[in-house]
N, CA, C and O of each residue as an XYZ file, in Angstrom:
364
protein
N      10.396    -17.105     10.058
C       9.641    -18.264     10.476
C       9.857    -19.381      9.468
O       9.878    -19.177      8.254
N       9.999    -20.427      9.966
C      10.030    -21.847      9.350
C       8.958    -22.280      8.528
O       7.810    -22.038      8.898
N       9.170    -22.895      7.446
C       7.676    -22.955      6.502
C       6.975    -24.076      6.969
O       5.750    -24.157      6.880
N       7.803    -25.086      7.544
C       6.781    -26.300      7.946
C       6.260    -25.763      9.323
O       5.218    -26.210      9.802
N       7.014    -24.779      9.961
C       6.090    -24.092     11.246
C       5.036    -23.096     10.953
O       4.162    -22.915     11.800
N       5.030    -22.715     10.318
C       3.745    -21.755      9.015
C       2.636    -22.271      8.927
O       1.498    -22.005      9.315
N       3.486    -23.624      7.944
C       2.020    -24.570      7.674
C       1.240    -25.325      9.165
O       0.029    -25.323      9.385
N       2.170    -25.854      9.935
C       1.831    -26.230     11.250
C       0.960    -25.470     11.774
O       0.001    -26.001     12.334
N       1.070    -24.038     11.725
C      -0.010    -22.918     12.681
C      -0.998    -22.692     11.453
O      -2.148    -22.397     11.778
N      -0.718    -22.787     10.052
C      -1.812    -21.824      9.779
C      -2.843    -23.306      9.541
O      -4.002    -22.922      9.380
N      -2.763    -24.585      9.488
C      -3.391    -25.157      9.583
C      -4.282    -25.852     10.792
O      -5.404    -26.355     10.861
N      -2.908    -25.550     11.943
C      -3.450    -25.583     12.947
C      -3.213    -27.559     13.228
O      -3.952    -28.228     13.949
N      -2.177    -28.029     12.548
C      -2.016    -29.434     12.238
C      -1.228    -30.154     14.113
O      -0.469    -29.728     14.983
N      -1.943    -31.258     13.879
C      -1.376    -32.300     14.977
C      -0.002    -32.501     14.200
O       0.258    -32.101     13.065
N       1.091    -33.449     15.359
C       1.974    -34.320     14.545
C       1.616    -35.256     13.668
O       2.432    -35.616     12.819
N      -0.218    -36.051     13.746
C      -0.538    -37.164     12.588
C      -0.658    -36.046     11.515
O       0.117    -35.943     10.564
N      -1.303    -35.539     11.666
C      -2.228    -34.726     10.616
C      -0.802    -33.951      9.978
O      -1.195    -33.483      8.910
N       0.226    -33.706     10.090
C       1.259    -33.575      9.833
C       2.217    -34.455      8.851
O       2.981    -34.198      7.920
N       1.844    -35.458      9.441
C       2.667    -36.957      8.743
C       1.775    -37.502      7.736
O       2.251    -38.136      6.796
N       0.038    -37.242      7.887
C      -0.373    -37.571      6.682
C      -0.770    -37.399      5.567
O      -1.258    -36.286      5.371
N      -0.753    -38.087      4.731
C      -1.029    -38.274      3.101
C      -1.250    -36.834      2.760
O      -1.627    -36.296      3.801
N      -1.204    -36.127      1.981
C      -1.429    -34.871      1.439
C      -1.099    -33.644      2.148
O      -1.295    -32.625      1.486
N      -0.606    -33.466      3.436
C      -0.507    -32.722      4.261
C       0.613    -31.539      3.726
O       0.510    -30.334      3.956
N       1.946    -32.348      2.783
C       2.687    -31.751      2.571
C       2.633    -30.926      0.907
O       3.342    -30.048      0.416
N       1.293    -31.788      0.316
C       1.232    -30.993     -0.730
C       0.210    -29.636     -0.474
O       0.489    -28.681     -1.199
N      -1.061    -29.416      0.572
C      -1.137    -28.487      1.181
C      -0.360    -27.214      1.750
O      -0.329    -26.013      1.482
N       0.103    -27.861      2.445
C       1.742    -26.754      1.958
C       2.168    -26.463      1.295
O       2.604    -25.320      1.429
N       2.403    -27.047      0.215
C       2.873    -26.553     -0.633
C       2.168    -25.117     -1.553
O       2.711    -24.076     -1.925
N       0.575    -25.673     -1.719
C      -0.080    -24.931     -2.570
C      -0.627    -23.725     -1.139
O      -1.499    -23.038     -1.669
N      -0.495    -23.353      0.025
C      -0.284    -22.526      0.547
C       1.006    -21.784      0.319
O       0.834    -20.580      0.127
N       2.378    -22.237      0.288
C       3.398    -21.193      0.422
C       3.512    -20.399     -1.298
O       4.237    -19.464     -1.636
N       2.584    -21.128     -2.074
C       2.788    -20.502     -3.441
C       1.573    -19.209     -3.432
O       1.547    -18.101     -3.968
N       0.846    -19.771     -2.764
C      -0.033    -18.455     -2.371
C       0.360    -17.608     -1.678
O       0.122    -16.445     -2.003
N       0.919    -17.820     -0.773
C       1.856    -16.966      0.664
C       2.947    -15.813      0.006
O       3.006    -14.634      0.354
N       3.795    -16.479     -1.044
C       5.065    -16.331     -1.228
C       4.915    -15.737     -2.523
O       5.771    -14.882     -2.749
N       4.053    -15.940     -3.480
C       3.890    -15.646     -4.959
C       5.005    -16.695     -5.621
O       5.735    -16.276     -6.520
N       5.065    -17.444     -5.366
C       6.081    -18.308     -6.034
C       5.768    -19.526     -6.720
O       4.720    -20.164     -6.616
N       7.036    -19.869     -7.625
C       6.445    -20.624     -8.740
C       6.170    -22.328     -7.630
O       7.046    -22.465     -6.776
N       5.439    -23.091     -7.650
C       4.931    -24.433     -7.305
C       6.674    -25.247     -7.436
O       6.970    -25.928     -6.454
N       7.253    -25.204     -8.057
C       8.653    -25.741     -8.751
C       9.294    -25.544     -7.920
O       9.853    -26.500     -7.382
N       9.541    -23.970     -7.352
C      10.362    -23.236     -6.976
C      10.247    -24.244     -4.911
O      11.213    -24.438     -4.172
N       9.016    -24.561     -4.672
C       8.873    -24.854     -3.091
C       8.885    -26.120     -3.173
O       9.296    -26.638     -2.135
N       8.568    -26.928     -4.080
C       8.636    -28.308     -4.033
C      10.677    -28.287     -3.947
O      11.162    -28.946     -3.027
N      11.309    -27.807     -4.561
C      13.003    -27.855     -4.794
C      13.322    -26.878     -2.868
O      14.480    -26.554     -2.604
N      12.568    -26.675     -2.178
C      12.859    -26.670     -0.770
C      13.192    -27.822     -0.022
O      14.165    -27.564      0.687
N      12.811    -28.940      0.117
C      12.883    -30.367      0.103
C      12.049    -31.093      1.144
O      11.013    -31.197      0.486
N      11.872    -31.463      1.894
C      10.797    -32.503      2.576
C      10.315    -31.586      3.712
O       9.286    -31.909      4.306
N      10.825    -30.721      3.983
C      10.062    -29.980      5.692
C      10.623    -28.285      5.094
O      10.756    -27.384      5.922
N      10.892    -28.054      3.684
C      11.230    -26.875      3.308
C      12.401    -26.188      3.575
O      12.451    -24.961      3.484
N      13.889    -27.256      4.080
C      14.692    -26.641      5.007
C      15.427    -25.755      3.687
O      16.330    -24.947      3.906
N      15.056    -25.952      2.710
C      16.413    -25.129      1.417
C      16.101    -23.966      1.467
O      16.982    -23.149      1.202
N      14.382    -23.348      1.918
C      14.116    -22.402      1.617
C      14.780    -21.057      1.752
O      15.668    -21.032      2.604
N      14.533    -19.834      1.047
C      15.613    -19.251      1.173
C      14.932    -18.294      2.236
O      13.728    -18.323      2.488
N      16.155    -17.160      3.028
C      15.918    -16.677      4.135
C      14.768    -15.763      4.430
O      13.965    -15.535      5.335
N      15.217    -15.163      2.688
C      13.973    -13.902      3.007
C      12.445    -14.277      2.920
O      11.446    -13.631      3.238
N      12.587    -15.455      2.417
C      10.887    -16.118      2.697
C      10.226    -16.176      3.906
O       9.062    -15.972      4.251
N      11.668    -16.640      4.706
C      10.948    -16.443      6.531
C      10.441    -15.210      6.831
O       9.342    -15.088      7.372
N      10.939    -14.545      6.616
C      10.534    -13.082      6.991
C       9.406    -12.613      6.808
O       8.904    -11.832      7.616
N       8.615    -13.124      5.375
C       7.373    -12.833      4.785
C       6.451    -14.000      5.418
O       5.262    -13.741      5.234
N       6.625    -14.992      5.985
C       5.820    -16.264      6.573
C       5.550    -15.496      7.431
O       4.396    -15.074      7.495
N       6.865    -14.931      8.679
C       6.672    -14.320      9.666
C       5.773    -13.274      9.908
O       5.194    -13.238     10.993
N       5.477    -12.021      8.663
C       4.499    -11.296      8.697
C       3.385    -11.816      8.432
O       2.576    -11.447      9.284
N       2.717    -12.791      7.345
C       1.731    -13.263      7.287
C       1.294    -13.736      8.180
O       0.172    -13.300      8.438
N       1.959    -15.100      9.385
C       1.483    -15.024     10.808
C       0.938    -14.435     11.537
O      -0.183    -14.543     12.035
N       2.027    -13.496     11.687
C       1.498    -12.408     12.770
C       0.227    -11.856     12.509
O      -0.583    -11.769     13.432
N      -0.191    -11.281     10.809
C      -1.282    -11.154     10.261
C      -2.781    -12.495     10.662
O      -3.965    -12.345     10.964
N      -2.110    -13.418     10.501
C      -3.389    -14.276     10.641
C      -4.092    -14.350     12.171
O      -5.280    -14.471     12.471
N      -2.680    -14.210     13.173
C      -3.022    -14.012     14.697
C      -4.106    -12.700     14.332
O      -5.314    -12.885     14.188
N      -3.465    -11.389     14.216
C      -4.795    -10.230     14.385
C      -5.796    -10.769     13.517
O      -6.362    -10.994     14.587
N      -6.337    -11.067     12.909
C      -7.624    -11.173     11.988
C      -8.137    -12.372     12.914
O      -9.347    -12.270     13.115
N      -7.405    -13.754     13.688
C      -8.212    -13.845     14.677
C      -8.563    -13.526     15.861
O      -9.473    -14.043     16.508
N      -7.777    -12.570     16.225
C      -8.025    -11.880     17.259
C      -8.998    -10.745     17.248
O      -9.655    -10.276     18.178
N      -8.951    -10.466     16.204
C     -10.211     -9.554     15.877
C     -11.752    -10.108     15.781
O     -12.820     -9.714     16.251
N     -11.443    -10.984     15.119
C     -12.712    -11.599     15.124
C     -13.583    -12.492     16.418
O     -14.685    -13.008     16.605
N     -12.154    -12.255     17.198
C     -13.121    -12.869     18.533
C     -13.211    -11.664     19.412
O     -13.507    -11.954     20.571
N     -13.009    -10.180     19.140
C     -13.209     -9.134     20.023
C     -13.702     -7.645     18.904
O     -12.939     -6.815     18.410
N     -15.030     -7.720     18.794
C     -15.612     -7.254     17.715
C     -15.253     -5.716     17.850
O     -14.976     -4.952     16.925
N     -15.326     -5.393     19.368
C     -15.060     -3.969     20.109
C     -13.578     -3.706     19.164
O     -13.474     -2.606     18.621
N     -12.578     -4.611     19.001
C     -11.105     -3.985     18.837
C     -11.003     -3.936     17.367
O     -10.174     -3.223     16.802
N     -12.054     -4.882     16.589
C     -12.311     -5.027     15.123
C     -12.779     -3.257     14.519
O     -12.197     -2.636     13.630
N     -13.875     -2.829     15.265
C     -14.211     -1.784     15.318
C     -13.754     -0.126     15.032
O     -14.019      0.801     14.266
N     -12.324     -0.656     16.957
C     -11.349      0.482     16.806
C     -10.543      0.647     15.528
O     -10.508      1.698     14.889
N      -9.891     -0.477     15.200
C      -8.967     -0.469     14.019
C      -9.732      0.175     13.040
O      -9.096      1.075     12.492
N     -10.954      0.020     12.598
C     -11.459      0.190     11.226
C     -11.758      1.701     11.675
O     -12.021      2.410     10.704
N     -11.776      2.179     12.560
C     -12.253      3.719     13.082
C     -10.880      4.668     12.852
O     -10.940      5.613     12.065
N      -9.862      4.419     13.453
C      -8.688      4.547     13.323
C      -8.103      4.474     11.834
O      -7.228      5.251     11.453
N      -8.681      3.437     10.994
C      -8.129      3.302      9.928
C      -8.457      4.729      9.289
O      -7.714      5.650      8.949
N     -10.244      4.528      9.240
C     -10.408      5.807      8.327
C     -10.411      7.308      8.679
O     -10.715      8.179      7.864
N     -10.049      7.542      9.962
C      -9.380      8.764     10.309
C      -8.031      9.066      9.555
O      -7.575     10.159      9.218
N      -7.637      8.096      9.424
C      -6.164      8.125      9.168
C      -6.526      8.562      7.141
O      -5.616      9.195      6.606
N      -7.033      8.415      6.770
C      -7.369      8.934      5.260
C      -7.877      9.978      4.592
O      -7.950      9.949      3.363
C-alpha cells in the first residue's frame, strides 16, 4: 500500500484536507509510528512518499487491514466477543 494512501484512509482525509497546511507533516509523524522509522528517514521519501521503499508497503498494508478489523469490531460487539473467545481457547 501507498503511504499517501495510508495516510488518506487512516485519516480518513478529503482532497482539501489533503492539500492542507500540516496534513503532510501528520503523515509523516504517523508513518514513523507505523514503520518504526527514523523522522529523516520519511521526510527523504519526498512529497506524496513515492521513494519509499517496497517493503514498507507491505507493513502499511497490514496495519490497514488491521485498522479495518478493530473498526469493524467495534461496530459489531457480537464478533468483538467471538474473537476474544477464540483467542483464549487458543492458549
Amino acid at each position: 500500500m501507498e503511504a499517501w494512501d495510508f495516510c488518506r484512509r487512516w485519516f480518513n482525509a478529503t482532497e482539501q484536507e489533503q492539500e492542507a497546511r500540516g496534513y503532510k507533516a501528520r503523515c509523516n509523524e504517523l508513518l514513523v509510528k507505523v514503520l518504526g522509522v527514523n523522522i529523516d528517514a520519511v521526510k527523504r521519501w519526498g512529497s506524496r512518499f513515492e521513494k519509499m521503499p517496497e517493503y514498507h508497503k507491505r507493513t502499511l498494508s497490514y496495519a490497514d487491514t488491521l485498522r479495518e478489523v478493530i473498526e469493524a469490531t467495534g461496530k459489531n460487539e457480537d464478533f468483538l466477543v467471538d474473537v476474544l473467545e477464540r483467542l483464549k481457547n487458543k492458549s
